[in-house]
N, C-alpha and C positions, 0 to 999 in steps of 0.2 A: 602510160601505164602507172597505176598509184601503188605508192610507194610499197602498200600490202602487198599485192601481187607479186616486185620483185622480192618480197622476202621471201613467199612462199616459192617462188621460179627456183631461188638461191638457197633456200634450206632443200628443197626435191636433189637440186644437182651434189649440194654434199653428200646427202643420203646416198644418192647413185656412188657416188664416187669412193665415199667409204665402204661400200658393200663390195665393190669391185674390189679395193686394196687389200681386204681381208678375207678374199676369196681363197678358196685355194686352189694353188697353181698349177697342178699336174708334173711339178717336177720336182726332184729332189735337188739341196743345197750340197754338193759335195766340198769339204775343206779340209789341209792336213790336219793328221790325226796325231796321236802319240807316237813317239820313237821310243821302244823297251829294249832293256840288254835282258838277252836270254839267259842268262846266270839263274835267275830265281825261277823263270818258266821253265825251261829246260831241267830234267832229269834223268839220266843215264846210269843204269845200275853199276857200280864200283869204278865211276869216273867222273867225280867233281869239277866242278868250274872250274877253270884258270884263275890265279889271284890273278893273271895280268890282265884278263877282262872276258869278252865274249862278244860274239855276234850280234847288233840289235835287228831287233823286227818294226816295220814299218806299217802302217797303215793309215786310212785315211775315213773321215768321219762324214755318213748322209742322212738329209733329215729332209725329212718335208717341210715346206716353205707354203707362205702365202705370196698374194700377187705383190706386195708390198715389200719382203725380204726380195723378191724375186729381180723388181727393178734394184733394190740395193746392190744387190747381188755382180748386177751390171760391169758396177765399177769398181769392182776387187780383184785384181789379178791373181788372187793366191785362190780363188773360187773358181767351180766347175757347175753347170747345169746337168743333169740326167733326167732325161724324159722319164718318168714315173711308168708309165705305158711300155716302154721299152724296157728298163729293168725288172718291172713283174714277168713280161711277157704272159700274162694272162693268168698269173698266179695272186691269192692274197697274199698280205705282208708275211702272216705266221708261216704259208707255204714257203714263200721266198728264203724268211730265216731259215728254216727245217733246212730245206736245199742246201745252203750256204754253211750252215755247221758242218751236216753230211760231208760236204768237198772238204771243211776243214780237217776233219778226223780221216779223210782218204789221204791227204795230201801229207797228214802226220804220218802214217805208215807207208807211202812213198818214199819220202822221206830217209824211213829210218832205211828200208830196203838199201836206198840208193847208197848211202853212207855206209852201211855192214860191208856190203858187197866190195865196195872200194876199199875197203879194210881187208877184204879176203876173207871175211867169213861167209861159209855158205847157205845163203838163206834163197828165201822163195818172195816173191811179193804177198805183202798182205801177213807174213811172218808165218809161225811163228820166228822171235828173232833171241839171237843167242844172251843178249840183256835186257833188261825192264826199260825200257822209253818212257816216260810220262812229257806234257806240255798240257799246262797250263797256257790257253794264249786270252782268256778274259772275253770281253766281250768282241775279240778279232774272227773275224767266219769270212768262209772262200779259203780257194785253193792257190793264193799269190802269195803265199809265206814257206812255201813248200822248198825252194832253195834255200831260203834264209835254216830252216829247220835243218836239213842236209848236213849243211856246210857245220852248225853245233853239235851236231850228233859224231861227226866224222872227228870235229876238232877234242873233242871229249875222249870220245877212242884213244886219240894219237895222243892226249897231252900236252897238245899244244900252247904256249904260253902267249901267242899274238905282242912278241917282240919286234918289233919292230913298222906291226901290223896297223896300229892307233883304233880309231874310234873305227869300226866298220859296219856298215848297215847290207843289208841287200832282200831284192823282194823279187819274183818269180815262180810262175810256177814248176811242177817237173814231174816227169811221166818215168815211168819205171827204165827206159831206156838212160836215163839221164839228160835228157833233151831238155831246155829250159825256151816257157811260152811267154808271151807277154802278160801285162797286166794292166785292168785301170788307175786312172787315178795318178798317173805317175808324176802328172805335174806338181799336185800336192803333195807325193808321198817325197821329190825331189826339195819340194819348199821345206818340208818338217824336216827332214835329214839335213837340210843346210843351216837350219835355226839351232838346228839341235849338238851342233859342231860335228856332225859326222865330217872322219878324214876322205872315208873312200865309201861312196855308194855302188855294188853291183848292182845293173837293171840286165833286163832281158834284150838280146840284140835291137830285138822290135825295137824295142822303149826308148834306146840311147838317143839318138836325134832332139827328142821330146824333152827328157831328163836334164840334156845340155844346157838349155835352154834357159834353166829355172836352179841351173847348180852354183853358180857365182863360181868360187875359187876350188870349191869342192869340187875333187879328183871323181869323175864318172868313168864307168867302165862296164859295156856292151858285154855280154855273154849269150851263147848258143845254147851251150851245153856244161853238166856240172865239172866236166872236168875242164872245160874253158875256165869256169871262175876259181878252182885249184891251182890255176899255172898262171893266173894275176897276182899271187898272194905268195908272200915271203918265202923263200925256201924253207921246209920244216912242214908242213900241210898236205903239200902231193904225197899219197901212200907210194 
């Protein structure tokens, strides 16, 4: 074979092979996300943050990938794959987001329900509710911040000052019962809370096993239910 030929043979298979790397790959790159304290998200009418701190919210960041990140991707433990196919479920992206706000703003009014009511005042799901609630949660959507929102809204209420309580993160979701569901992602959202010096992560029972896993010395703690994750936390919190 003269020497022309293997160049053309050898320039063909880059080509192929570059085109395949920068393909795109059908799945999304999930990695931790930001850890926020709800102090400046969180808004409760005539109940200011604690100077001693507040709840943070966790989440975790998904992008599309080519084939290229894809093998990267391989060998990163702090990294998740998600079939792109399975999380539309047959939706576009803008659908998918729409969705996923949606569940966020249910989940904020879950939320406040679950926390009044535990306070003893009498409201209705969906409100109206006897203070102004506002959350800012940025560019965070879905319903697995819906404990995390709870537990600030209630701490607000009471006034309480998280003495003796340190750095606390927690993510789940919660249905007007107080029932708390699992959530994705939790491997990352365990890696950004341990980078992030959280003391004590709550996850959803489901989740615990997974979360251990990936917590290092960071204290993890399983929950069912929101009054489960009320009777983990310092005395001072339980209404």
């Amino acid at each position: 074979m003269s020497q022309r030929k293997r160049l053309l043979i050898w320039t063909i298979v880059a080509a192929v092979l570059v085109s395949f790397l920068v393909a795109p790959s059908g799945y999304l790159l999930v990695l931790p996300g930001p850890v926020s304290s709800l102090s400046q998200a969180v808004t409760v009418e005539g109940a200011p943050a604690s100077e001693g701190g507040s709840f943070y919210m966790v989440s975790v960041v998904a992008k599309e990938i080519r084939v290229a990140r894809l093998i990267l991707s391989l060998f990163d433990p702090g990294a998740a794959l998600w079939s792109k196919r399975s999380v539309l479920a047959g939706r576009t992206l803008e659908e998918y987001e729409a969705d996923n706000r949606a569940l966020m703003e249910e989940s904020q009014k879950t939320a406040c329900y679950v926390a009044f009511q535990a306070c003893g005042f009498p409201v209705t799901p969906g409100g109206p509710f006897p203070r102004t609630v506002t959350v800012v949660s940025g560019d965070v959507m879905g319903p697995s911040a819906g404990l995390t929102f709870a537990l600030e809204v209630l701490a607000r209420l009471k006034g309480y000052g998280f003495e003796g309580l340190g750095k606390a993160a927690a993510t789940g979701t919660l249905d007007v019962w107080g029932e708390v569901g699992p959530v994705g992602g939790i491997a990352q959202k365990t890696i950004a809370c341990r980078e992030e010096g959280i003391e004590l992560f709550l996850v959803p029972a489901l989740n615990e096993e997974e979360a251990r896993r990936y917590a290092g010395h960071m204290k993890v703690v399983g929950v069912r239910s929101f009054q489960e994750a009320l009777r983990t936390l310092p005395e001072g919190l339980i209404p």
